[in-house]
Backbone bond lengths (Angstrom), bond angles and torsions (degrees), N, CA, C in turn:
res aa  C-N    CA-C-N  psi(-1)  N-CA   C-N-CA  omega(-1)  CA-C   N-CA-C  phi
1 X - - - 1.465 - - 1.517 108.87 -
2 X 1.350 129.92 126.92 1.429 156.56 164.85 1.986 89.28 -37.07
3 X 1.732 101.13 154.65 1.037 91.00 148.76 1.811 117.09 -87.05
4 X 0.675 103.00 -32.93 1.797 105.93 178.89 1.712 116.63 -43.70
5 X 1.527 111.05 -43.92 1.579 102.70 152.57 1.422 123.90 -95.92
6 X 1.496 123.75 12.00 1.472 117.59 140.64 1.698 119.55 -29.04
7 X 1.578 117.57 113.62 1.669 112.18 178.07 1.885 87.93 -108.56
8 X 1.249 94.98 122.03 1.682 93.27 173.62 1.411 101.65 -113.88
9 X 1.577 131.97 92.88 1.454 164.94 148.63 1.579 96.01 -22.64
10 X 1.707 117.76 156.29 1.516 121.26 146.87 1.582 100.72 -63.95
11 X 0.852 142.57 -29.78 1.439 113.73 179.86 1.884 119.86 -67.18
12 X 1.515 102.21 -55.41 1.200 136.84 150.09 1.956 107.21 1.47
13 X 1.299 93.16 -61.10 1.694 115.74 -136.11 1.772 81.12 -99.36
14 X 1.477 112.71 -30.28 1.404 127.04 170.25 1.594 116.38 -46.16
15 X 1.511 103.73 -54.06 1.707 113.93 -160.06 1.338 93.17 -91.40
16 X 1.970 118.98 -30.63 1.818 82.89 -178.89 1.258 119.09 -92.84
17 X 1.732 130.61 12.10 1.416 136.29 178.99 1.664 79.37 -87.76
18 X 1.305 148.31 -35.81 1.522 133.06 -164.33 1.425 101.32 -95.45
19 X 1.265 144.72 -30.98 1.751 137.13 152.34 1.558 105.54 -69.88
20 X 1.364 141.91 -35.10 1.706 139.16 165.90 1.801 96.91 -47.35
21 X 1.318 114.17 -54.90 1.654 102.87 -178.12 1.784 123.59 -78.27
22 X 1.272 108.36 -19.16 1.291 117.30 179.63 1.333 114.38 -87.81
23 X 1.485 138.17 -12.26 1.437 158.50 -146.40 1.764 83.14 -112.34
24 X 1.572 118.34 -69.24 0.873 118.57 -175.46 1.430 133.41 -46.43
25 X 1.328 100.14 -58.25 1.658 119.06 178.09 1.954 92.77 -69.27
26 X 0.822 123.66 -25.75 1.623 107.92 176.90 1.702 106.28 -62.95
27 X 0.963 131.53 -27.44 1.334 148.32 -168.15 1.628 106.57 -63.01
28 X 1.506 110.11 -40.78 1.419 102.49 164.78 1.837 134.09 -70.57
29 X 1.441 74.57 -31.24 1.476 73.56 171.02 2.006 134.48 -75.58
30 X 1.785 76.73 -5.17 1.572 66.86 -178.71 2.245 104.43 -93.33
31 X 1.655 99.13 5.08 1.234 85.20 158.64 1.592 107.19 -105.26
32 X 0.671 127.24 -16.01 1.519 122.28 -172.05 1.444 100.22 -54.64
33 X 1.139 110.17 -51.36 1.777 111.59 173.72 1.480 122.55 -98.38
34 X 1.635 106.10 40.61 1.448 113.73 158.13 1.236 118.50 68.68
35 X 1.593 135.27 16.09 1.025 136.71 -126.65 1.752 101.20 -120.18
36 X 1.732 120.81 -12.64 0.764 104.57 -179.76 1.817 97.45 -158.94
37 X 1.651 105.53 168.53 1.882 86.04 -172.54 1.703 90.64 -123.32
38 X 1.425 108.93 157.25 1.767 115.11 154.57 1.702 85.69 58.30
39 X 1.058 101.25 -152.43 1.540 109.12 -161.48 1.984 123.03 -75.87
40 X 1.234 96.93 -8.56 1.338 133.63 -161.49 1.617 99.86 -45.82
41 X 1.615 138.22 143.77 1.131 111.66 161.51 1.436 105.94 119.65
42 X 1.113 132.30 143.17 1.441 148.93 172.14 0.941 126.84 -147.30
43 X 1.802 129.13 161.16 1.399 127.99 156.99 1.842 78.77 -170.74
44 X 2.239 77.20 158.79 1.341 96.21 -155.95 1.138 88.04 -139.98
45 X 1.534 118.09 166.73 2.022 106.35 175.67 1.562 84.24 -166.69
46 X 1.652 103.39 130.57 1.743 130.61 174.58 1.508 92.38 -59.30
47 X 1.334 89.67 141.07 1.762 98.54 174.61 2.174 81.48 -93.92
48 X 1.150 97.02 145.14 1.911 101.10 178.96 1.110 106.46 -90.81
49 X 1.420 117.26 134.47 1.047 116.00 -171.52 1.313 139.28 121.41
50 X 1.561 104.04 -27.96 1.684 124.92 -142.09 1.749 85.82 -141.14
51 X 1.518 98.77 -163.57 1.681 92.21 -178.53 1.941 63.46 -161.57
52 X 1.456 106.11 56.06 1.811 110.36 134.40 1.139 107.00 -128.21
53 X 1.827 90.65 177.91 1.695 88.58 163.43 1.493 84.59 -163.40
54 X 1.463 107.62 162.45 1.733 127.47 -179.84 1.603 107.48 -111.04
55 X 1.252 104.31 138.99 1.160 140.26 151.23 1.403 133.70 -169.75
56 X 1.300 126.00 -178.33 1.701 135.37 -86.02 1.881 57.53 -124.46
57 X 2.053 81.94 153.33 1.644 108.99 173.77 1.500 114.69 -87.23
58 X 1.463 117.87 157.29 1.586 108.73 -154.56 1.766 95.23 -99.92
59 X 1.454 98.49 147.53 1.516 117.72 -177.30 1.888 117.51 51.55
60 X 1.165 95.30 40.75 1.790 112.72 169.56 1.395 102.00 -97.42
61 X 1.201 114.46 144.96 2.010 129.66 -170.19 1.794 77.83 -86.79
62 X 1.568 104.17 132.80 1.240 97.30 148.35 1.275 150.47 -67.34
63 X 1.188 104.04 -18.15 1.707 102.20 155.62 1.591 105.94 -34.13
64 X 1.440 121.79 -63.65 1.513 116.55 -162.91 1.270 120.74 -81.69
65 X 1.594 115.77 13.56 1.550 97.56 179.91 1.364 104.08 -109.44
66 X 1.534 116.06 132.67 1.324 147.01 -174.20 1.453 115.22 -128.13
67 X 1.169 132.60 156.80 1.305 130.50 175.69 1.477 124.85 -46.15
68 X 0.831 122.18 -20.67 1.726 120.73 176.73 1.229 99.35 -89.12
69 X 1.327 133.06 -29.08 1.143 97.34 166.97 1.773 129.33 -117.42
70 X 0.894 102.63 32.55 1.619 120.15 147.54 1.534 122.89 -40.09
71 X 1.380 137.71 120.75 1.093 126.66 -162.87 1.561 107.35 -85.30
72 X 1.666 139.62 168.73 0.798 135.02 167.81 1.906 113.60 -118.02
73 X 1.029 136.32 86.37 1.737 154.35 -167.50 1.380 90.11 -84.29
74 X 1.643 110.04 140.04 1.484 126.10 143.37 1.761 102.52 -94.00
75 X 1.356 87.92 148.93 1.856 104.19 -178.25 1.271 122.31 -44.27
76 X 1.153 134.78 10.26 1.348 160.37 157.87 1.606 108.31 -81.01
77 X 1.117 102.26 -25.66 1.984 91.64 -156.37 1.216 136.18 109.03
78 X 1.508 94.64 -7.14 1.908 94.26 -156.81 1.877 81.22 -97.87
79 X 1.487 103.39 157.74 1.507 134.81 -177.53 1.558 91.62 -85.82
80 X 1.554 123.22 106.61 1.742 116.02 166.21 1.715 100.32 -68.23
81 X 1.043 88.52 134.43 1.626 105.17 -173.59 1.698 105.90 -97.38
82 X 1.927 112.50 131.59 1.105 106.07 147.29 1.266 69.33 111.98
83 X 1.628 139.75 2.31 1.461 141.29 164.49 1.737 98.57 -89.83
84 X 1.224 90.88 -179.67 2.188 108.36 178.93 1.057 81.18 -82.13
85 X 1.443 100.34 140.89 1.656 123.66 -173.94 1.473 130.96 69.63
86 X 1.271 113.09 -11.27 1.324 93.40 -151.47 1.995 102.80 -86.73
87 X 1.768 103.63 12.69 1.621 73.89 155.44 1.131 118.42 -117.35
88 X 1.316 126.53 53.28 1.395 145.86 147.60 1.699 98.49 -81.50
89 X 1.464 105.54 157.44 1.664 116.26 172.16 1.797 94.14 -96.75
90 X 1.291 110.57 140.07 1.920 113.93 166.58 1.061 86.84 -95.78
91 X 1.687 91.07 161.10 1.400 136.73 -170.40 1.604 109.02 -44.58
92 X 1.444 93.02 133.15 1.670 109.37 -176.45 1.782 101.83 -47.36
93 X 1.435 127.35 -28.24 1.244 104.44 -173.60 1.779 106.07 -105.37
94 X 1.496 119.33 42.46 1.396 115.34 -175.41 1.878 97.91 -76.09
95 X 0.916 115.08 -40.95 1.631 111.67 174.90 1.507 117.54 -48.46
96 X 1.450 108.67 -23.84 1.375 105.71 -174.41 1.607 98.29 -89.93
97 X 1.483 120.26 -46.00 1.525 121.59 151.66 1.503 124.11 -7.45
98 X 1.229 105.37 -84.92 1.285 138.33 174.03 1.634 97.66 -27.11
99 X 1.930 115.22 -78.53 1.096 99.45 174.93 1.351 159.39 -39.83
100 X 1.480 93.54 -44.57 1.529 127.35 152.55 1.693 104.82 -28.70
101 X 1.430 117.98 -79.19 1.615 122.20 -157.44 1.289 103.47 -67.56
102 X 1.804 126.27 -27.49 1.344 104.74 -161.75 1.628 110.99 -89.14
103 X 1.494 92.34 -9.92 1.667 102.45 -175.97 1.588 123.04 -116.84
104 X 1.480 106.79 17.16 1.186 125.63 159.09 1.328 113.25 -119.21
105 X 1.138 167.19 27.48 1.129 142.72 -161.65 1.474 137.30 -18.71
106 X 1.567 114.47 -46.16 0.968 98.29 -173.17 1.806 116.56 -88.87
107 X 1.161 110.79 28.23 1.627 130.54 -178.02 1.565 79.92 -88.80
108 X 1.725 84.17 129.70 1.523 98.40 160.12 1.875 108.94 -131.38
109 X 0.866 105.32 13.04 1.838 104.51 177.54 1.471 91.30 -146.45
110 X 1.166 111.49 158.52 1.935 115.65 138.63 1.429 103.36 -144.87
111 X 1.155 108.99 154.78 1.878 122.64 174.42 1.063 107.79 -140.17
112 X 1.573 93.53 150.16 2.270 110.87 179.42 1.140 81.46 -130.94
113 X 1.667 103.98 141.57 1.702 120.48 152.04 1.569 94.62 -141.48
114 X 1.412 90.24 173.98 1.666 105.02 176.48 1.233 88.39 -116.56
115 X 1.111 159.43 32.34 1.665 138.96 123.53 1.544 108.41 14.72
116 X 1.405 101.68 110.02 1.566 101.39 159.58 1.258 133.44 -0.25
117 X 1.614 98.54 -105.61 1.559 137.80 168.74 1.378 92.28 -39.22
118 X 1.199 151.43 -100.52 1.066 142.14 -172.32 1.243 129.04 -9.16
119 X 1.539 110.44 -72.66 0.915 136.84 170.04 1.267 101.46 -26.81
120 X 1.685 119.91 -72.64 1.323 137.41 177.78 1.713 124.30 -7.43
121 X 1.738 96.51 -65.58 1.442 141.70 -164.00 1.999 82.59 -58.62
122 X 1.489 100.90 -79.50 1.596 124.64 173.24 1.596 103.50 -23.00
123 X 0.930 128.52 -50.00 1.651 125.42 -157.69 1.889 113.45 -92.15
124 X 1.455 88.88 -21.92 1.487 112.83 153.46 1.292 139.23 -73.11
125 X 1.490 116.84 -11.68 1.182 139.67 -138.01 1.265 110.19 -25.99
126 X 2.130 97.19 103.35 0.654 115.96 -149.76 1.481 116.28 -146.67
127 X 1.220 156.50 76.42 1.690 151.07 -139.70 1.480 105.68 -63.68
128 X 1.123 112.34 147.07 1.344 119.87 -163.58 1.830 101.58 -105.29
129 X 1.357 115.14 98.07 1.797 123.97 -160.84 1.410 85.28 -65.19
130 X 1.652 103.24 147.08 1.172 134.89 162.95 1.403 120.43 -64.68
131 X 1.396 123.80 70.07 1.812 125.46 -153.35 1.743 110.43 -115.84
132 X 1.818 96.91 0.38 1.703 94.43 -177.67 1.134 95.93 -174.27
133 X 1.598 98.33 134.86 1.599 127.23 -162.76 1.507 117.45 -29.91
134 X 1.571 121.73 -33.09 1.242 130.48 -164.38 1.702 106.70 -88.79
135 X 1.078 117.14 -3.80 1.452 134.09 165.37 1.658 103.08 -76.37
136 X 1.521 115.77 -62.68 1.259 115.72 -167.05 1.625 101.44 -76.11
137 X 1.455 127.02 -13.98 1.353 101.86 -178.56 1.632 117.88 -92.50
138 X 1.326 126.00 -17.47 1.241 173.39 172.40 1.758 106.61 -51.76
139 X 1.395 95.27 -79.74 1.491 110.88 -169.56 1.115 128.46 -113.94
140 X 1.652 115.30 -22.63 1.138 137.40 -166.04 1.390 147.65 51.11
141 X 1.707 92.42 39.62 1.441 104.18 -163.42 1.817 84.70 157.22
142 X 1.673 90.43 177.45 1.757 115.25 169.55 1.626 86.33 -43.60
143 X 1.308 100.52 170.77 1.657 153.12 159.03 1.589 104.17 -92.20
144 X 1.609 114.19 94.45 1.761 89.94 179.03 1.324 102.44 -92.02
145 X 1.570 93.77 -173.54 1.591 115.11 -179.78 0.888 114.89 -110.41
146 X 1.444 142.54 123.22 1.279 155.76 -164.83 1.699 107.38 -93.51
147 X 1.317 128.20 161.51 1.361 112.08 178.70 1.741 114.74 -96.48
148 X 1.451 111.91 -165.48 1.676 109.77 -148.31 1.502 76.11 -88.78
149 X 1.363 109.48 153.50 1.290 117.66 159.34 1.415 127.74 -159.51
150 X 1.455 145.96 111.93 1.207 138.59 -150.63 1.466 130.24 -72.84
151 X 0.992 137.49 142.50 1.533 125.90 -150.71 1.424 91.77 -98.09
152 X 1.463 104.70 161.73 1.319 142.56 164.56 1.884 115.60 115.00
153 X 1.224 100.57 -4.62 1.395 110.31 170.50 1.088 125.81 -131.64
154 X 1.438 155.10 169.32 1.096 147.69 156.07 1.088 142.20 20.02
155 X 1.790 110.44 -67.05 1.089 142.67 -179.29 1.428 130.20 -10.01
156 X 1.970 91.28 -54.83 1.200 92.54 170.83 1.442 133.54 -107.17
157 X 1.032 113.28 10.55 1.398 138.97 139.74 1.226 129.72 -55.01
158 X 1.818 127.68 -18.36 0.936 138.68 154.04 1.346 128.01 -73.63
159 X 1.554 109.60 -27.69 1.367 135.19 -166.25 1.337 90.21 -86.47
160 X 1.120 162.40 -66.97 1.260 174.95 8.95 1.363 93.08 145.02
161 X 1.441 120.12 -78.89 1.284 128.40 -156.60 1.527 111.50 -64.72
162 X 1.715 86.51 -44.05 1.667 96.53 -160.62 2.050 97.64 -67.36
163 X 1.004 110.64 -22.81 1.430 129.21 -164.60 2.068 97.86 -73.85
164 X 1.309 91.69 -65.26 1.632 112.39 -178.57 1.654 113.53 -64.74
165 X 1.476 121.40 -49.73 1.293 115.73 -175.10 1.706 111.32 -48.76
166 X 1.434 106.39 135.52 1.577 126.65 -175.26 1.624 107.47 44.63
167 X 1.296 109.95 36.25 1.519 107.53 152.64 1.298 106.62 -99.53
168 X 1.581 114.58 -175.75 1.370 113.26 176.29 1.511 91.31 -93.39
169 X 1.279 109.81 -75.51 1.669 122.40 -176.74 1.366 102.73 6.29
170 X 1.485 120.03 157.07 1.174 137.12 156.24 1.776 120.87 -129.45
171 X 1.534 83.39 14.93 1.911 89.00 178.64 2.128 84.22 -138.24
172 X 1.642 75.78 143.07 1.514 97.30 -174.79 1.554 93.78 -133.66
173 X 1.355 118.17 120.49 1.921 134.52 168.44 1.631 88.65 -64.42
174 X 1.288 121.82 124.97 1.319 111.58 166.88 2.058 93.87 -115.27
175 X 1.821 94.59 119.07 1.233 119.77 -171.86 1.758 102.49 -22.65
176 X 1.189 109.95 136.17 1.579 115.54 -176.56 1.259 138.55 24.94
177 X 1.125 109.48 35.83 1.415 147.57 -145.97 1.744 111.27 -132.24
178 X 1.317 120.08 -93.07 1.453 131.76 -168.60 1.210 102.79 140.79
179 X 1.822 114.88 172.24 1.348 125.51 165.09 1.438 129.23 -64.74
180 X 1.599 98.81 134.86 1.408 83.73 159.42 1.999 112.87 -140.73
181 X 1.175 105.56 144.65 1.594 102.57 -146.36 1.225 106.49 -122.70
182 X 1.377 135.66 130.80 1.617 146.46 -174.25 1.556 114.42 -104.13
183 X 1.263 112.24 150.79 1.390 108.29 167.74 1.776 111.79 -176.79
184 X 1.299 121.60 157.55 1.314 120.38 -167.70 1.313 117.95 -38.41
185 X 1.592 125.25 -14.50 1.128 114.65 170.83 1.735 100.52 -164.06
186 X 1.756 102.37 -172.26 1.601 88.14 176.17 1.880 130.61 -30.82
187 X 1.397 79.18 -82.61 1.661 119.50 164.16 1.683 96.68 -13.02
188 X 1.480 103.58 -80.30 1.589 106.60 -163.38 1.704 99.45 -44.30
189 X 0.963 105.89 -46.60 1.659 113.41 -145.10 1.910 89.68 -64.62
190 X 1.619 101.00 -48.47 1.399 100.70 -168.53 2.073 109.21 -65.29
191 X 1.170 109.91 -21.05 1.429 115.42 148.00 1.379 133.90 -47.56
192 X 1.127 124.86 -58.85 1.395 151.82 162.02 1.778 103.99 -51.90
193 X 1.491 139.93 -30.10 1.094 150.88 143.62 1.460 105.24 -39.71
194 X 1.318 119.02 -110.16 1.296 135.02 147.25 1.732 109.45 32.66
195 X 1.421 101.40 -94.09 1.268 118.81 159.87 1.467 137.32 -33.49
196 X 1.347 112.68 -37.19 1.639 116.02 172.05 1.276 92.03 -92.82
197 X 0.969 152.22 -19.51 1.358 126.79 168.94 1.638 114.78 -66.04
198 X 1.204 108.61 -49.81 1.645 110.86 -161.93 1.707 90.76 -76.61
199 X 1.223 141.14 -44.90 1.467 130.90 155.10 1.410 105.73 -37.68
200 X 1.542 138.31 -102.36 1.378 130.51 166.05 1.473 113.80 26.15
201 X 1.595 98.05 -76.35 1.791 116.00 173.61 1.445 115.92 -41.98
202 X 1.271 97.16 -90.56 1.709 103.85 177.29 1.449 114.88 -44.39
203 X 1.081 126.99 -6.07 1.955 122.21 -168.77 1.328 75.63 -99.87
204 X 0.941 134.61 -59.90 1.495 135.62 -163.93 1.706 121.90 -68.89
205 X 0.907 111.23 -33.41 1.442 112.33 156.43 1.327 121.77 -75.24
206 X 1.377 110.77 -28.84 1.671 107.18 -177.44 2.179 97.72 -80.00
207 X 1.039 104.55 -32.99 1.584 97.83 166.92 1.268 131.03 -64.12
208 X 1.585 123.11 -9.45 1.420 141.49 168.49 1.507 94.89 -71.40
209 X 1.337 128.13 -46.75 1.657 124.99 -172.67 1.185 116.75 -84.31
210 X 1.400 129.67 -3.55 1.380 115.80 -162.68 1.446 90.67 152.76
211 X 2.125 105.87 -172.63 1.262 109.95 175.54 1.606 99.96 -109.52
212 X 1.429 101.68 141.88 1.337 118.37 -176.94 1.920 105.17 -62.82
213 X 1.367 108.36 145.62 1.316 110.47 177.95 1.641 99.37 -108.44
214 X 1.774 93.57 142.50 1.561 103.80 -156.70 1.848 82.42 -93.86
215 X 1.667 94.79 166.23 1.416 115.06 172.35 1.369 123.39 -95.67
216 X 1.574 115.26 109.90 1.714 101.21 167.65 0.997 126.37 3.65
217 X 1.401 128.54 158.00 1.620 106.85 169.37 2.034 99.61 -106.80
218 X 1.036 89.12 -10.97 1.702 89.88 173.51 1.480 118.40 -65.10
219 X 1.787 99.93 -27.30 1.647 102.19 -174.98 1.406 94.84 -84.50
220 X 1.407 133.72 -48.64 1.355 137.68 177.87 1.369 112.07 -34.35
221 X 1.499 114.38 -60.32 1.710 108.27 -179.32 2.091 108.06 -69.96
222 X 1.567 102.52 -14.90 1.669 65.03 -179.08 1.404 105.79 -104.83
223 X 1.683 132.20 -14.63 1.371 114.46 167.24 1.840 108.32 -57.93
224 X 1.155 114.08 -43.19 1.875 115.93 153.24 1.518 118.88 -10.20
225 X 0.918 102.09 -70.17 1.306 130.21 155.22 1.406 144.33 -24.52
226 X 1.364 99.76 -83.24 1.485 104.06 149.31 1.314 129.64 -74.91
227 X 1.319 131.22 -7.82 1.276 137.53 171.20 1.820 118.86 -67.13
228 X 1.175 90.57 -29.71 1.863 105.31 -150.42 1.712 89.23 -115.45
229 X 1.126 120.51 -12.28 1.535 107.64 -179.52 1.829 104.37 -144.70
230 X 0.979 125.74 -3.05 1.439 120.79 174.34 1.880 125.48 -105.79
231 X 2.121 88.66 -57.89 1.158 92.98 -172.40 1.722 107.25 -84.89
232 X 1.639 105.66 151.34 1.459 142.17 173.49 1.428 112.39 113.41
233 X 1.408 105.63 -172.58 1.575 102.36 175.80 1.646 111.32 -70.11
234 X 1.436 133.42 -43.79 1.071 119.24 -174.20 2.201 97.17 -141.62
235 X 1.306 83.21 122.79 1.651 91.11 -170.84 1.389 98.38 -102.30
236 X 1.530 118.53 135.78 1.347 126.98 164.52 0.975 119.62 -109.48
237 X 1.378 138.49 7.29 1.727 146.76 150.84 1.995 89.37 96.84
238 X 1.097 107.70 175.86 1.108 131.25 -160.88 1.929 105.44 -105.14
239 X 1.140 117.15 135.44 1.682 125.91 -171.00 1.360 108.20 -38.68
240 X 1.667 118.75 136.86 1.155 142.91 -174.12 1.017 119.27 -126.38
């Protein structure tokens, strides 16, 4: 959809001022958990409903990003103009965004950090083995590696999908590159961040001692299992 037949409704105008504030405030958390340095780093979240989605303006200190200025993108890429923000440029990897939502549907967030450990895994290109429970409840399987691909177009947005479609994972190493991680919505996805890092960590320290011992794959699908549809107060199962 064009922006020109974009219809942005009071309801409309509702969900992306409530993903414009949730996009934003996700942004701390990806420093709170070390996850990214200087300006480095993204996350994006589908307005529902619509075929946009918002995210964050490129090379802004996070201190300053707040909901107004959150960008507003149709699934194409393009900046709807004459919205908050939009004469700021979004983030060098909104094309890879873009790809992501129009060829996933049921993706409602994606996030990039340069996380260390990650990072690490990435520069190795290298899959991150399924060697402890919080892998299999998480991802359900390795961490793969996606291939190299150069930013500012597509590319890696292709890498992503083609990498992610009918895996379980929701974090993809994109070859010498870093993570970048999907999930039903901002939130999830910036979870799914989070998580491959501190896996990343621990896989990687347990490879300083020795070789990691891999998991059944029978135990893998049923902590899978119970992870994504049993355990917490209210489980919504894992992307479909």
């Amino acid at each position: 959809m064009s922006i020109q037949t974009q219809t942005i409704t009071a309801e409309t105008q509702a969900s992306i001022d409530t993903i414009r504030a949730e996009v934003a405030s996700l942004h701390d958390e990806l420093v709170r958990y070390g996850l990214v340095v200087w300006t480095g780093g993204n996350i994006s979240g589908r307005v529902p409903g619509t075929d946009l989605f918002v995210i964050k303006p490129s090379g802004v200190s996070y201190d300053d990003l707040a909901a107004e200025n959150m960008i507003l993108c149709t699934l194409d890429g393009a900046v709807v103009p004459g919205t908050p923000g939009s004469d700021r440029s979004p983030s060098s990897d909104t094309a890879a965004h873009a790809y992501v939502y129009r060829n996933m549907p049921e993706v409602g967030g994606v996030v990039h950090t340069h996380s260390d450990y990650a990072v690490a895994w990435a520069a190795r290109g290298e899959p991150i083995p399924c060697v402890i429970t919080a892998m299999a409840d998480e991802f359900g399987g390795e961490i793969p590696v996606g291939p190299f691909a150069i930013i500012g177009d597509d590319s890696i947005g292709r890498g992503i999908v083609e990498t992610l479609r009918g895996h379980r994972s929701r974090a993809v190493l994109m070859k010498n590159h870093g993570p970048f991680t999907i999930g039903k919505d901002a939130r999830d996805a910036v979870k799914a961040a989070v998580m491959v890092e501190d896996v990343a960590r621990t896989v990687h320290i347990s490879r300083q001692l020795g070789s990691p011992e891999p998991i059944p794959q029978q135990a893998v699908d049923s902590l899978f299992d119970r992870y994504q549809n049993v355990y917490g107060q209210d489980p919504t199962g894992a992307l479909s």
